[in-house]
C-alpha positions in Angstrom: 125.0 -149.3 151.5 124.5 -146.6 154.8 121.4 -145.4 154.7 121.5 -141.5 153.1 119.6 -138.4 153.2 116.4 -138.8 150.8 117.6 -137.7 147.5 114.9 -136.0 145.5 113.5 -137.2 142.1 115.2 -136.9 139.2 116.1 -138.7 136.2 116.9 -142.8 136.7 120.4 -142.4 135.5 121.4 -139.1 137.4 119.5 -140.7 140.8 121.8 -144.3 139.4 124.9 -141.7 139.3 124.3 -140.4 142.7 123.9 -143.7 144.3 127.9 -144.8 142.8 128.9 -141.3 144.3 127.4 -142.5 148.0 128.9 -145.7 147.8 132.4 -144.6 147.2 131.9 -141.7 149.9 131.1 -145.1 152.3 134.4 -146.7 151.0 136.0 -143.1 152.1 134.5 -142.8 155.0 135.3 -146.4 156.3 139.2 -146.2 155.0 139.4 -142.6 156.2 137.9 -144.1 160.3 140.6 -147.0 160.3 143.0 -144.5 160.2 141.8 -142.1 162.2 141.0 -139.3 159.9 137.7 -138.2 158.2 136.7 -138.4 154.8 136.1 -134.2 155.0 139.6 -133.0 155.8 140.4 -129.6 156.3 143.9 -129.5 156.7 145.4 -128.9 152.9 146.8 -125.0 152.3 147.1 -124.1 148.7 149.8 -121.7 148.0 149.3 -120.7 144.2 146.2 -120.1 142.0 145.8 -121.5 139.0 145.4 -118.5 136.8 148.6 -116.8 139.2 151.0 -120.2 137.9 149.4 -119.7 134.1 150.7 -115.8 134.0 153.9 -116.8 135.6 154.9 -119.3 133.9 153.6 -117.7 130.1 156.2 -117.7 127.8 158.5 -119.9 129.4 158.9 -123.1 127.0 159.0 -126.7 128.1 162.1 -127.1 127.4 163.6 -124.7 130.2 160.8 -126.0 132.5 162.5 -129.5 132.3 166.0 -128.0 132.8 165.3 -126.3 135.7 163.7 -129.6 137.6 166.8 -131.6 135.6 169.1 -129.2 137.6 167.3 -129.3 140.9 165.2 -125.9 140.4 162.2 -127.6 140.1 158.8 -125.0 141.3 157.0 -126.8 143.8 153.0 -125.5 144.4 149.7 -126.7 146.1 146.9 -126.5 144.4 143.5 -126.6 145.1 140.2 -126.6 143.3 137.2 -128.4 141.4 137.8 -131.5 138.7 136.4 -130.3 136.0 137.6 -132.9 133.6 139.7 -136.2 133.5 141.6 -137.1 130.5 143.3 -140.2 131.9 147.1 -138.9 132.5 145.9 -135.4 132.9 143.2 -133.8 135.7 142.0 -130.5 134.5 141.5 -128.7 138.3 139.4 -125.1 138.5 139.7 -122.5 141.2 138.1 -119.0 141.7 141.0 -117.6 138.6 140.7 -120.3 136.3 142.2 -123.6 135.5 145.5 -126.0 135.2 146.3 -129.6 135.0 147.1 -132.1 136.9 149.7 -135.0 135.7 149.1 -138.0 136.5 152.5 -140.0 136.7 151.8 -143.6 137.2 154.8 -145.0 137.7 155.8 -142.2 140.2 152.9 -142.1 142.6 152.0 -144.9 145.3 149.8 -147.5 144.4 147.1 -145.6 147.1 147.5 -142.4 146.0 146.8 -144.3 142.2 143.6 -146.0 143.6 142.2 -142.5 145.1 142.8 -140.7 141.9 140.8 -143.6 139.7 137.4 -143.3 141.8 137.5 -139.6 141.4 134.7 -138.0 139.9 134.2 -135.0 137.7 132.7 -132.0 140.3 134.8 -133.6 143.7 137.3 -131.1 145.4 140.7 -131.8 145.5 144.2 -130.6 146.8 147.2 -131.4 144.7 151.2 -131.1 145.8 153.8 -131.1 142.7 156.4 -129.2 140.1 155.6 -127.4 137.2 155.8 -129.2 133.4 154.9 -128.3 130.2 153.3 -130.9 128.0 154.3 -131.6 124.8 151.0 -129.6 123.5 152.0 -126.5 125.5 149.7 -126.9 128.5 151.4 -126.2 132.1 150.7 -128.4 134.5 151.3 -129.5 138.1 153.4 -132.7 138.0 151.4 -134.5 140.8 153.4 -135.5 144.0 150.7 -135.8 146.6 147.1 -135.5 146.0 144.2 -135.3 148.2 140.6 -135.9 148.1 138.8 -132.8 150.3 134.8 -133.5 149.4 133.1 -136.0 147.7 130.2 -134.2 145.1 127.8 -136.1 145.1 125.8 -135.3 142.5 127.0 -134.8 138.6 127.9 -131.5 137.0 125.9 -130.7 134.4 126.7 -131.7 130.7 130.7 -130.7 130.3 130.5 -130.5 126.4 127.2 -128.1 126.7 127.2 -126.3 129.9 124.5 -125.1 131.5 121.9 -123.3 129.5 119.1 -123.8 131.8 117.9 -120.0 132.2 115.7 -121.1 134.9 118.6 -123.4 136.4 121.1 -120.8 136.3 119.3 -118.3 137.9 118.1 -120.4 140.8 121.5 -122.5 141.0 124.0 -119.9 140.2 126.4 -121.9 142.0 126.2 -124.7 139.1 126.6 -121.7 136.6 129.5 -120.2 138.3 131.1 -124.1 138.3 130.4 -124.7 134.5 129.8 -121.3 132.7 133.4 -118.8 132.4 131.3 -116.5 130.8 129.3 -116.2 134.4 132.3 -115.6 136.4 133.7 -112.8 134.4 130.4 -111.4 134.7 130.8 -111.0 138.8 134.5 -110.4 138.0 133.5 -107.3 136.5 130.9 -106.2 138.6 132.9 -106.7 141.2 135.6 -104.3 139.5 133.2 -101.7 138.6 132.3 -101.5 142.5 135.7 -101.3 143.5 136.3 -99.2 140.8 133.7 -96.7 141.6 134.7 -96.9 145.4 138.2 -96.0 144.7 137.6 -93.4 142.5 135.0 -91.4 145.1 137.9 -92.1 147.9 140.6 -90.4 145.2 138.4 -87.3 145.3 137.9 -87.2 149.2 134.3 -88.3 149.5 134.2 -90.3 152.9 131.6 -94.0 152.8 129.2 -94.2 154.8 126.1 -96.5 156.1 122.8 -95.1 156.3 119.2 -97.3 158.0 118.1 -99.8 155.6 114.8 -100.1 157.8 113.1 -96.6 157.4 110.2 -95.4 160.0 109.4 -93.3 156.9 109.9 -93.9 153.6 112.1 -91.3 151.2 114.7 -90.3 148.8 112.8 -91.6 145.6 109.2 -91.8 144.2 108.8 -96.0 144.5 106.7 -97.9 146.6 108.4 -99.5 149.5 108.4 -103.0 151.5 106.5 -102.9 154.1 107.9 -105.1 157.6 106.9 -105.0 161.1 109.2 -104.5 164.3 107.6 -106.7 166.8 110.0 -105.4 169.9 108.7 -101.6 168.8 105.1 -102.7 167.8 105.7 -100.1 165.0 105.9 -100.0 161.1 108.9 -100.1 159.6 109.8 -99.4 155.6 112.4 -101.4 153.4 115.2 -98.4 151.9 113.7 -97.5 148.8 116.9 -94.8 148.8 119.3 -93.3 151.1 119.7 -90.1 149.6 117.8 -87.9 153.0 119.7 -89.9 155.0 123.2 -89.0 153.5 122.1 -85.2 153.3 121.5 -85.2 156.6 125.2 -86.1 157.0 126.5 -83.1 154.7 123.9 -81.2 157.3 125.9 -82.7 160.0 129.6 -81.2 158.3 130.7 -83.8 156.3 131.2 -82.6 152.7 131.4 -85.8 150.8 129.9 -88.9 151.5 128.9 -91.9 149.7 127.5 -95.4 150.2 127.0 -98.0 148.2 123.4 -99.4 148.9 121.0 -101.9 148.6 117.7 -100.3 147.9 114.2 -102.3 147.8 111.2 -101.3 145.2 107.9 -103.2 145.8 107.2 -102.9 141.9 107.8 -104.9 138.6 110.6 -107.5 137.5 111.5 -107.2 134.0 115.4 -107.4 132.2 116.0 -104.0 133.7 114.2 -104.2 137.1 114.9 -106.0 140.2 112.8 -105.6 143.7 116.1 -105.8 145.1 119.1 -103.7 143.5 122.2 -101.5 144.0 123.0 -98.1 143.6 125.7 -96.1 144.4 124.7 -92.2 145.9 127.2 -89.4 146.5 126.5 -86.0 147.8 129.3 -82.9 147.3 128.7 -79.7 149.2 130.1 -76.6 147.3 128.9 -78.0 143.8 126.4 -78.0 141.2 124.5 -81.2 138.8 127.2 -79.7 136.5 129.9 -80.5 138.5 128.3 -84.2 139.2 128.0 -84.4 135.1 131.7 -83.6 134.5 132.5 -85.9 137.5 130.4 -88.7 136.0 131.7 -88.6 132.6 135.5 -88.7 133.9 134.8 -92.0 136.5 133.1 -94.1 134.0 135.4 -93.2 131.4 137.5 -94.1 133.7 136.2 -97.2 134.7 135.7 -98.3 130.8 139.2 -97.8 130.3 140.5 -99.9 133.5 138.2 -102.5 132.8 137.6 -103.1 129.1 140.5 -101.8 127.9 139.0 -98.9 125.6 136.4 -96.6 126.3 134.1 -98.0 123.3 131.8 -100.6 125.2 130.5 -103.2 122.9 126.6 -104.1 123.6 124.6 -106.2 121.9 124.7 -105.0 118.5 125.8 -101.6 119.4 129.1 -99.9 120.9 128.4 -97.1 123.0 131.5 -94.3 123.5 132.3 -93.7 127.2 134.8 -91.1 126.1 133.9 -88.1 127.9 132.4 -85.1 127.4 128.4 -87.2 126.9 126.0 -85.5 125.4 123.3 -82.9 127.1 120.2 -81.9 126.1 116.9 -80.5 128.2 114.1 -82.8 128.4 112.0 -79.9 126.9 114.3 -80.1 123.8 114.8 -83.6 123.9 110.7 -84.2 123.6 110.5 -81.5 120.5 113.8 -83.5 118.6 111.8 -86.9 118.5 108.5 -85.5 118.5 108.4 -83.7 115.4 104.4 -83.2 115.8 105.1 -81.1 118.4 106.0 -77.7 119.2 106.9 -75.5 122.3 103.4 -73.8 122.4 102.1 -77.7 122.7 104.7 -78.4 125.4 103.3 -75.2 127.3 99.2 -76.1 127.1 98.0 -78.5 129.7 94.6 -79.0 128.7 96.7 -79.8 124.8 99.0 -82.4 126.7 96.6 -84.3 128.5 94.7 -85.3 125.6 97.7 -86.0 124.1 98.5 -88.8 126.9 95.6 -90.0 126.9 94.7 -90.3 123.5 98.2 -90.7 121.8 99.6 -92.7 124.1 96.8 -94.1 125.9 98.3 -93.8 129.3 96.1 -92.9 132.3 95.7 -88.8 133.2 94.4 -88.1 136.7 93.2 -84.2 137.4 96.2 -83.7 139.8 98.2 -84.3 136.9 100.3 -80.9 136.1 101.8 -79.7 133.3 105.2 -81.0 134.3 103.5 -84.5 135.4 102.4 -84.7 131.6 105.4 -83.2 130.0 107.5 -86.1 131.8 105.1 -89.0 130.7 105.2 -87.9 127.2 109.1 -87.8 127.3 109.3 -91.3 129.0 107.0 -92.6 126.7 108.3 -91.5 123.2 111.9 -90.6 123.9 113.9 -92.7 126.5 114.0 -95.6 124.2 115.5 -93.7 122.1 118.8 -92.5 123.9 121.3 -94.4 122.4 124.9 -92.8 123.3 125.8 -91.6 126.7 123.5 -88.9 127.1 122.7 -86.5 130.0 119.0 -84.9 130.0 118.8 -81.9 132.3 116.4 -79.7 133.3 113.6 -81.5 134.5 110.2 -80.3 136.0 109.8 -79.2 139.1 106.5 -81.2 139.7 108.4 -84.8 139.1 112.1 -83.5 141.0 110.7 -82.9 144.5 114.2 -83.4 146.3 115.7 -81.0 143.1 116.9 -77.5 143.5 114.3 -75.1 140.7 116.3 -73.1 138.5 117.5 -69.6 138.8 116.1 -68.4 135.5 112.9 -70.9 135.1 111.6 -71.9 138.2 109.0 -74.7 136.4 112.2 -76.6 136.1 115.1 -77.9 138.4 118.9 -78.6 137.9 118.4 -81.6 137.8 119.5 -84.6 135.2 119.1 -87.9 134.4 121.9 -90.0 132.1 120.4 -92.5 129.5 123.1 -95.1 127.7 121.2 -97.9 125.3 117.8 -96.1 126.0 118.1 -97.1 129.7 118.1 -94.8 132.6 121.7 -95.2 134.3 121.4 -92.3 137.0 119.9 -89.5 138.5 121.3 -86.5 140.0 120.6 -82.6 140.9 121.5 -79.9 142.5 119.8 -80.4 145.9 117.2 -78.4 147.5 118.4 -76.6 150.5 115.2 -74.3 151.2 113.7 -76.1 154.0 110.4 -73.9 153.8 110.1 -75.1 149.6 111.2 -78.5 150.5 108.3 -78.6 153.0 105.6 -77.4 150.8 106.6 -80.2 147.8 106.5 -82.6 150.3 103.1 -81.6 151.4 101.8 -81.4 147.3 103.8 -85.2 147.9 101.3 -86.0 150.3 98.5 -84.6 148.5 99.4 -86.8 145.6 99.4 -89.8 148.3 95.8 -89.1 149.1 94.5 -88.8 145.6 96.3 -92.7 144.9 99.6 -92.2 144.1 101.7 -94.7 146.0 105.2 -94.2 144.9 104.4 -90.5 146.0 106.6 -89.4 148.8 105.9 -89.3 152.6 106.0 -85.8 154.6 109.6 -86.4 156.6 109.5 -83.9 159.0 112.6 -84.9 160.7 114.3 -84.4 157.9 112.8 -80.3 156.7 113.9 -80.0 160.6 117.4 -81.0 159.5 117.2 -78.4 156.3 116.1 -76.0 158.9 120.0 -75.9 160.8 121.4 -75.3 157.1 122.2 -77.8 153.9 125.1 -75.8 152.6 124.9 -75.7 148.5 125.2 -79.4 147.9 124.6 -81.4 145.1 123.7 -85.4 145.0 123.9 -88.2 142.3 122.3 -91.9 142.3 123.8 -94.6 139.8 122.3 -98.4 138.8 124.8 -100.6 139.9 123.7 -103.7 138.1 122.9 -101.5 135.0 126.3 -100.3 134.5 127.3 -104.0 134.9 125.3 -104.6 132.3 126.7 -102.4 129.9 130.1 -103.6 130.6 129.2 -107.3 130.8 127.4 -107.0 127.5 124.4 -108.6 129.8 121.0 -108.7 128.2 119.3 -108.6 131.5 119.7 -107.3 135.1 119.4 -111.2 136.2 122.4 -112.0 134.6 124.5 -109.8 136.6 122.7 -110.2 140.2 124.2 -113.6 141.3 121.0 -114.4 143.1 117.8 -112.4 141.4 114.6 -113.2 142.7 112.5 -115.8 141.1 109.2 -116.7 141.8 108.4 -119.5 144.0 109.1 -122.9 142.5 106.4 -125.1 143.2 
């Protein structure tokens, strides 16, 4: 046998199985020299996908099927895709849609073409020429003419009674779960419709997408400590996007009204089922409106989307169903903290000194001296009531202290317009009425910096470049971030972010 590429260690019969696959690839590649080809082609076109033929042909009984090709009207197509299993007469072939058979007709097919077909293996990639059949079962199928061997796997799928249920293995080999697991590929087939979705929805209402720096000389947009890299042509520091959001204002600063892009944002913090250092969001910024505008247009575009994609706007999850069906509910984060804390009143809310012991005692979280009374206010509402947000649910008004980017309220200037939307006790997104005062916006940023210096490092940078920008005139504008992968989630009835990020970060494998 040729001599191979070292094949790692594994168990005796897989390495046993690997070796058979190698020495039929050397019968291919010898047969495939003498006549001048390679055992790799890349030559065979399919026309048709599988799923595309199964649709087409629904509802049409085997009985017409075989009149048509009786009377000459046979339906030719090429195929091509993965064996995924081989029941003697009948090849079952997957593509990116889904699946269909192939017949094997032994008495029809050269005596080559037979041989080729018997030494293939479950996982190798084929092309196959034919007419559609119907078997007597009710399974379409191509009625094999010509068939063709396009790569040789050489190694086994995993188990094709079990799947793969590896958490481990289908997270670091999501190719082998895509192959084997239909739940996984409806997964991405969804998120993939829910970014589509969400991009053809902003288009419809004359937003324009955009592409902002995803390397940042200073980092901004959101309180989260960044990645740090190095430019070596430069010599200079350089930050990972931790958010795009000054960058798109600065476009609405520039004239355009409504812009959007959906990003790729990097957080140099914790991994868990709802966090990855590496996520997407999707940020929109409208001049001429309010966070009440961005509400009402969030509740119709995921009602929307719910609707397009599942059918209904009641979104089964885990054991719950949460109602997409628009208008959600609002309450204030002040109001929100009094309704599940029933220990606590409004004077409470209002004394510093009162909430600071409470954090720190109650809840046994850390209180620093720089730590205002909106600072506290927010820790005891993430603390004791975000779990707790079941149904879509928009919580407005938050402080002024924790919404640096946010535009303070006309009648309570402790507080912004400003809300965040919670579905399944999750945050889903964040948006506000921006800040357009370039001489407030620079003095937040400096308490941001202030922060910085007492230890806080998701606390923002001083952008100077960008209070510069304010200073030409942000007209009344308001912006809106939203968690990709956590909407996916929700609609992929996904326990964790890793099961709807085709490649989440892992640690290393030793």
């Amino acid at each position: 046998m040729t001599n191979h590429y070292p094949i790692s260690e594994q168990q005796t019969d897989v390495n046993q199985l690997i070796a058979q696959r190698l020495e039929k690839l050397d019968v291919l590649k010898q047969k495939a020299s003498e006549q001048g080809k390679t055992a790799y082609p890349n030559t065979f076109k399919p026309d048709a996908f599988c799923a595309d033929l199964q649709a087409k042909f629904d509802g049409i009984d085997k009985v017409t099927i075989e009149n048509d090709v009786a009377q000459g009207n046979k339906t030719s197509v090429k195929v091509a895709g993965r064996v995924m299993f081989n029941r003697g007469s009948f090849i079952v072939l997957q593509d990116m849609t889904g699946r269909i058979q192939l017949y094997v007709d032994r008495k029809g097919l050269p005596a080559d073409t037979l041989e080729l077909i018997k030494s293939v293996d479950l996982g190798d990639i084929v092309g196959a020429s034919g007419f559609i059949g119907r078997s007597g079962k009710g399974d379409l199928y191509v009625h094999l003419e010509e068939f063709e061997l396009l790569t040789k796997s050489l190694r086994p799928l995993p188990d094709k009674f079990h799947g793969l249920t590896d958490t481990e293995v289908k997270y670091r080999q999501r190719y082998l779960d895509l192959m084997v697991n239909e739940d996984t590929r409806k997964t991405f087939e969804i998120r993939s419709k829910v970014v589509s979705g969400i991009r053809e929805y902003l288009i419809g209402e004359r937003f324009m997408e955009v592409e902002t720096p995803m390397m940042h000389v200073i980092p901004g947009g959101a309180a989260a400590k960044p990645f740090v890299t190095h430019h070596n042509a430069l010599d200079m520091e350089l930050f990972l996007r931790i958010a795009p959001e000054l960058y798109l204002k600065r476009l609405v600063v520039g004239g355009f009204d409504r812009v959007f892009e959906i990003n790729r944002n990097f957080r140099n913090e914790g991994v868990s089922t709802r966090h990855n250092p590496e996520f997407t969001m999707i940020e929109f910024y409208q001049a001429y409106a309010d966070y009440t505008d961005l509400m009402a247009l969030t509740e119709r575009m995921l009602e929307k989307l719910a609707v397009d994609i599942l059918g209904s706007t009641d979104v089964p999850y885990g054991d719950e169903v949460f109602s997409f069906k628009a208008p959600f509910a609002k309450i204030s984060m002040f109001d929100a903290i009094l309704e599940h804390n029933p220990n606590l009143t409004a004077d409470n809310l209002n004394d510093r000194e009162f909430l600071a012991a409470f954090v720190k005692n109650e809840l046994k979280e850390e209180v620093k001296p720089s730590f205002g009374l909106g600072k506290l206010q927010t820790i005891i509402f993430e603390e004791t009531v975000e779990t707790k947000l079941r149904q879509p649910t928009f919580v407005t008004q938050y402080p002024a202290e924790t919404s640096p980017l946010a535009r303070r309220n006309d009648d309570n200037p402790h507080v912004t317009d400003r809300f965040e939307m919670f579905i399944g006790g999750r945050e889903l997104a964040n948006g506000f009425s921006e800040l357009n005062d370039p001489i407030d916006q620079a003095e937040r940023f400096k308490q941001q910096v202030a922060e910085k210096d007492a230890g806080d490092d998701e606390a923002m940078h001083y952008d100077a470049d960008f209070v510069e920008a304010l200073e030409y005139g942000l007209p009344p504008t308001a912006g809106e971030g939203i968690g990709i992968d956590r909407l996916v989630m929700l609609f992929a009835n996904a326990p964790s972010i890793r099961d709807v990020i085709l490649f989440p970060h892992m640690r290393k494998k030793d």
